[in-house]
TIVOMAR-692088 format. One record per residue (C-alpha): chain; x, y negated, z negated. Coordinates in nm, 3 decimals. Each point is the difference from the previous one (the first is absolute). Layout:
A, X, Y, Z
...
***
This chain:
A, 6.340, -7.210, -4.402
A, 0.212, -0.234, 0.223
A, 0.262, 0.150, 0.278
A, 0.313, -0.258, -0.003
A, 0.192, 0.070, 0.322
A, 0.308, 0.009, -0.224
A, -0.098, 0.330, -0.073
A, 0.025, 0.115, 0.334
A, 0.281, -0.172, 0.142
A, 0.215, 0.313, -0.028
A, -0.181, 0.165, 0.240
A, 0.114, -0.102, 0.350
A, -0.391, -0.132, 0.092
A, 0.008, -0.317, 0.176
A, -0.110, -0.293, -0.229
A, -0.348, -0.106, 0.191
A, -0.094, 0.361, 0.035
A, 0.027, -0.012, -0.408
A, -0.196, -0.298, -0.022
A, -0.230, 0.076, 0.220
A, -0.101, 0.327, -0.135
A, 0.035, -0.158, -0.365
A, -0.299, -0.233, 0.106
A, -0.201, 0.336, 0.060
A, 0.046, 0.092, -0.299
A, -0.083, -0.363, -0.113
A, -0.314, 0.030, 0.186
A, -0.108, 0.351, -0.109
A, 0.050, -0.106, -0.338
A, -0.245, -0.315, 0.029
A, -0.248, 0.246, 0.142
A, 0.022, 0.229, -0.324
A, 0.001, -0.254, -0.175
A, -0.344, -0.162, 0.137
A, -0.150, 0.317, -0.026
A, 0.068, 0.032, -0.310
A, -0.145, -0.336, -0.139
A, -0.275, 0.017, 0.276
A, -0.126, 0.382, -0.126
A, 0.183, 0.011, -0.338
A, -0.095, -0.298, -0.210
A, -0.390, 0.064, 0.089
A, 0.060, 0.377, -0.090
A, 0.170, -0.102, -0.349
A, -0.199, -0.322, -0.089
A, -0.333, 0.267, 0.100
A, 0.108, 0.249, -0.274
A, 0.134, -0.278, -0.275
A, -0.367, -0.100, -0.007
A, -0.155, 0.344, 0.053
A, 0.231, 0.033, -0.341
A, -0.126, -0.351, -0.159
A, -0.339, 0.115, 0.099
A, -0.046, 0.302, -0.184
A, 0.183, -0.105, -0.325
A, 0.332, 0.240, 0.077
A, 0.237, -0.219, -0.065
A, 0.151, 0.136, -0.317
A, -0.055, 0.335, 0.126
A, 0.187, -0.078, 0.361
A, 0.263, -0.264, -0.157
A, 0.294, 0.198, 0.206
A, -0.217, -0.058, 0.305
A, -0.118, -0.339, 0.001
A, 0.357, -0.108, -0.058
A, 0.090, 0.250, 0.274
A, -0.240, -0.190, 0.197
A, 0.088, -0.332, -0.115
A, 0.363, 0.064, 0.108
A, -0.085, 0.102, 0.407
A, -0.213, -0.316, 0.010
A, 0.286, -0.227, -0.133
A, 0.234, 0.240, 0.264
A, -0.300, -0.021, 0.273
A, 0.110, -0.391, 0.050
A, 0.363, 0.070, 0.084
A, -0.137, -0.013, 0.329
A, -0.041, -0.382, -0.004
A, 0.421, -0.025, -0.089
A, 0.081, 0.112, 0.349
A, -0.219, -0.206, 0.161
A, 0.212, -0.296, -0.166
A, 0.354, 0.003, 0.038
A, 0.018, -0.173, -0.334
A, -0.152, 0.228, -0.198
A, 0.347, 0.288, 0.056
A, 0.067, -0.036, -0.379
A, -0.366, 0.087, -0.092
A, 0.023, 0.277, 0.242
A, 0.268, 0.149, -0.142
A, -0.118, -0.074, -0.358
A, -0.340, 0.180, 0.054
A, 0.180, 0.314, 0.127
A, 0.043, 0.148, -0.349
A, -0.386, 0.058, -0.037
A, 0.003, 0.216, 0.211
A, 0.300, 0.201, -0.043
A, -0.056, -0.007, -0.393
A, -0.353, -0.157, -0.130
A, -0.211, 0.239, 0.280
A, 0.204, 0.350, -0.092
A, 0.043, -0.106, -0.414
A, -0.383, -0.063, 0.005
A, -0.053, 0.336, 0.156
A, 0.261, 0.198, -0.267
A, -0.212, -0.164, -0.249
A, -0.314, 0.182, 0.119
A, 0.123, 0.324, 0.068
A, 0.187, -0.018, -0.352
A, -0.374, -0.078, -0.152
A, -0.118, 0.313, 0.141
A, 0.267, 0.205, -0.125
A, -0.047, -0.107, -0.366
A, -0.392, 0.039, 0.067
A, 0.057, 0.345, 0.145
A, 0.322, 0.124, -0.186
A, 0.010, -0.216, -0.325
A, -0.376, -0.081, -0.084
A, 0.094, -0.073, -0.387
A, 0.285, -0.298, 0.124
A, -0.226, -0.084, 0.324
A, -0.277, -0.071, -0.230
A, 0.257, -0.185, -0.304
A, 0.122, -0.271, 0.311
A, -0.355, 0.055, 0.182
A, -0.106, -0.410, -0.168
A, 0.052, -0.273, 0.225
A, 0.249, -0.168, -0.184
A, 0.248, 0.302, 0.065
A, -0.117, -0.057, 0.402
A, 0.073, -0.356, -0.012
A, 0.353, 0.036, -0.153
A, 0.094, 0.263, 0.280
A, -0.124, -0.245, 0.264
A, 0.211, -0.315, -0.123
A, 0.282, 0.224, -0.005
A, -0.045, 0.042, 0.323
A, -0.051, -0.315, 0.148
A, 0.296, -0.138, -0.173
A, 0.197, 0.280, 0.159
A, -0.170, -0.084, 0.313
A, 0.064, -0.370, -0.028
A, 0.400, 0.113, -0.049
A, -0.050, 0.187, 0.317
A, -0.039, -0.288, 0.208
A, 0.219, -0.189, -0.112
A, 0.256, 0.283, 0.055
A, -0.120, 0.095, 0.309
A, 0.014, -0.369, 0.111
A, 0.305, -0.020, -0.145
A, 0.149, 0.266, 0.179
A, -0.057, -0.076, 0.351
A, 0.138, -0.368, -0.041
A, 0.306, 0.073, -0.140
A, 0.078, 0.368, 0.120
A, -0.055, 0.225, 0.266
A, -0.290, 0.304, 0.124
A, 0.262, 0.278, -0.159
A, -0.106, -0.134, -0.318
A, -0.317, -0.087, 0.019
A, -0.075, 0.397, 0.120
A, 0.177, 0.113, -0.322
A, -0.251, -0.256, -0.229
A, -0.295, 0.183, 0.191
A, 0.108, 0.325, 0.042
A, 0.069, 0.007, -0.377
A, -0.352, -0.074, -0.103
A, -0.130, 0.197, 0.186
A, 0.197, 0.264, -0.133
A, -0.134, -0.065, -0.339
A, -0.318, -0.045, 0.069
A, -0.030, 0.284, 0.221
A, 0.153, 0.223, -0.310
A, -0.267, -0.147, -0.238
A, -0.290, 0.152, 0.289
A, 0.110, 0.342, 0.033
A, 0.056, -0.015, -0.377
A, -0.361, -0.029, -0.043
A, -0.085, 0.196, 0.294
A, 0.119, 0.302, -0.108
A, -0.083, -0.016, -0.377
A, -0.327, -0.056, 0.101
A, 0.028, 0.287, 0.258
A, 0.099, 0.223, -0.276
A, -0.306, -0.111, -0.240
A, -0.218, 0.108, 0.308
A, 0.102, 0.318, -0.019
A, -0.024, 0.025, -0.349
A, -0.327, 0.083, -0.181
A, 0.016, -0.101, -0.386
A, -0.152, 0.218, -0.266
A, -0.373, 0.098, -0.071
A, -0.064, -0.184, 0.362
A, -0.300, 0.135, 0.166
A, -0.286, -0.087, 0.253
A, -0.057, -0.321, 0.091
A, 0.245, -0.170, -0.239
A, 0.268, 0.172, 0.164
A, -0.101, -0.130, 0.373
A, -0.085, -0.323, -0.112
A, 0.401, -0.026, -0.155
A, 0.103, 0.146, 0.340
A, -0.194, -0.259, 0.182
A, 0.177, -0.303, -0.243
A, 0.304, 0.199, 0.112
A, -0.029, 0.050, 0.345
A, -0.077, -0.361, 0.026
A, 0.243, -0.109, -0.190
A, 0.247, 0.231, 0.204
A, -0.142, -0.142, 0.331
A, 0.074, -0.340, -0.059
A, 0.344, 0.003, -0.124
A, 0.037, 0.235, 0.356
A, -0.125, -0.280, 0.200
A, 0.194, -0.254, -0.239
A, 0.371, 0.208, 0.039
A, -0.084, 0.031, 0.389
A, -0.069, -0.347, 0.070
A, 0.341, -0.122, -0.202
A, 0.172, 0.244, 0.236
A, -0.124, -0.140, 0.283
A, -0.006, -0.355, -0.115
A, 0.421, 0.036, -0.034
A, 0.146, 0.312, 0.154
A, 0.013, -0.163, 0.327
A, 0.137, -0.319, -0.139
A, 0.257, 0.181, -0.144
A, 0.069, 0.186, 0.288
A, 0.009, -0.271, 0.240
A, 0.238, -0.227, -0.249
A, 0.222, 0.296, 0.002
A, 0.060, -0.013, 0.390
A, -0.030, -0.357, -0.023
A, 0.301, -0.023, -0.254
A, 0.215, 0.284, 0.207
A, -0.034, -0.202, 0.316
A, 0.038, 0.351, 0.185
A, -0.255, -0.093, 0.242
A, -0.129, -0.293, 0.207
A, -0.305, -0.232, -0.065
A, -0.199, 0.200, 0.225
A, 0.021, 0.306, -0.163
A, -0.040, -0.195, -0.304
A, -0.308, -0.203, 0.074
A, -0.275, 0.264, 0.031
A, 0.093, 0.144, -0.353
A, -0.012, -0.330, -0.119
A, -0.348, -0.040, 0.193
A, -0.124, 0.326, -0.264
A, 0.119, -0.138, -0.252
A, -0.158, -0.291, -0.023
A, -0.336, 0.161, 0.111
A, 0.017, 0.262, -0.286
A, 0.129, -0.273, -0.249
A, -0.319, -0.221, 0.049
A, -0.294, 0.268, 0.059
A, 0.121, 0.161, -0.309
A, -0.170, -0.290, -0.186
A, -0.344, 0.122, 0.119
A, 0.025, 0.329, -0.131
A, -0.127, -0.132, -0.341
A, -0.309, -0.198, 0.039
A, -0.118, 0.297, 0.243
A, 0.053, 0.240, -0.299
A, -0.230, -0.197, -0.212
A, -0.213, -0.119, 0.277
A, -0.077, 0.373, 0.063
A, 0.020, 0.064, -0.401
A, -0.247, -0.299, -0.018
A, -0.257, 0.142, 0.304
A, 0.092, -0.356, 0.180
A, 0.173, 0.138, 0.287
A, -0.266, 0.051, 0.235
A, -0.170, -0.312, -0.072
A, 0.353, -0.207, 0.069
A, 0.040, 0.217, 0.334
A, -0.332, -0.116, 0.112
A, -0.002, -0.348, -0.079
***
């Protein structure tokens, strides 16, 4: 996100202390950023052909476009290295404030048909139903950045916290949705269930369970302290300084949240040790 020092002119700091410490943040973010396409776009390109490899594709369609979408985000690093390049900045925002965390509700609502509503999760299971979900969602993605762009040219950070903060809001509803049905089919044992067919449906469960967990935590941490720090941002209660290091969090939780995914199926996959060591 970009800190304007018209946001901060109402609080008494002198004018090159507010540049000055808006150039940190500047900095820090180029850092991320770096890191991000230096670490991130090997890490997702890695498991896109780990994917291609072993014929998952139509199996891991919510993935691969989950992938797909922090590789397009990974090179938002080279828009701050040129000035120019502000609009595209801006523009490639919404991917990861909407196509990362849609792509994720799409997964954990997969598992909570498979785990709650086998007859429908098996009736949408064909890849035709998977590809229809995931145009959907790039088109709403696509309107994302342009609103997001759209946003920060002609308005101000007040109301670009309320476009984020409301996704998340919805998204994060959609999570705990399926966290705790699925929760609730965990405890549950259906009829004539016995043995080993009951352990192996409270395995299918209890993974199921575990990776919406992960899923719900990482949206939380991806955009609670975004929405935090636009909320002291907006009420201009405090100086930059007090400011700065929540926005130095934020950041750092917004962009290692992407890495949270490839891990999963990195470790899922048995490829995590072998990444580690090369």
């Amino acid at each position: 996100m970009n800190i304007s020092t018209e946001y901060f002119n109402s609080t008494g700091v002198h004018p090159f202390t507010i540049i000055q410490e808006t150039l940190i943040l500047r900095g820090f973010r180029i850092a991320l950023l770096g890191f991000n396409i230096l670490f991130g776009l090997p890490t997702h390109s890695y498991v896109l052909w780990l994917i291609a490899r072993e014929g998952r594709i139509p199996l891991e369609i919510f993935n691969v476009n989950l992938t797909v979408c922090e590789i397009i985000y990974s090179f938002i690093f080279l828009t701050q290295i040129f000035a120019s390049l502000e609009l595209l900045y801006q523009f490639l925002q919404g991917l990861g404030i909407t196509g990362r965390p849609l792509f994720q509700c799409l997964m954990c609502v997969e598992r909570y048909l498979a785990v709650v509503h086998p007859v429908t999760f098996l009736k949408f299971k064909p890849l035709r139903y998977r590809v229809i979900c995931c145009t959907a969602v790039w088109i709403t993605t696509l309107g994302s950045c342009l609103a997001a762009m759209i946003i920060q040219i002609v308005s101000n950070l007040k109301t670009y916290s309320w476009f984020f903060s409301l996704q998340f809001l919805i998204f994060l509803s959609i999570q705990l949705f399926c966290l705790v049905a699925v929760l609730r089919a965990l405890k549950q044992s259906g009829p004539g269930e016995r043995g080993r067919k009951r352990e192996e449906e409270n395995h299918m469960k209890r993974r199921a369970f575990h990776l919406i967990l992960i899923t719900t935590v990482t949206l939380v941490v991806m955009f609670v302290p975004f929405a935090i720090t636009g909320f002291l941002t907006v009420l201009q209660q405090q100086e930059q300084q007090g400011i700065l290091p929540i926005w130095f969090l934020s950041i750092s939780c917004f962009i290692l949240a992407g890495f949270v995914q490839p891990v999963l199926y990195l470790h899922r996959a048995g490829k995590l040790f072998c990444l580690c060591s090369s």
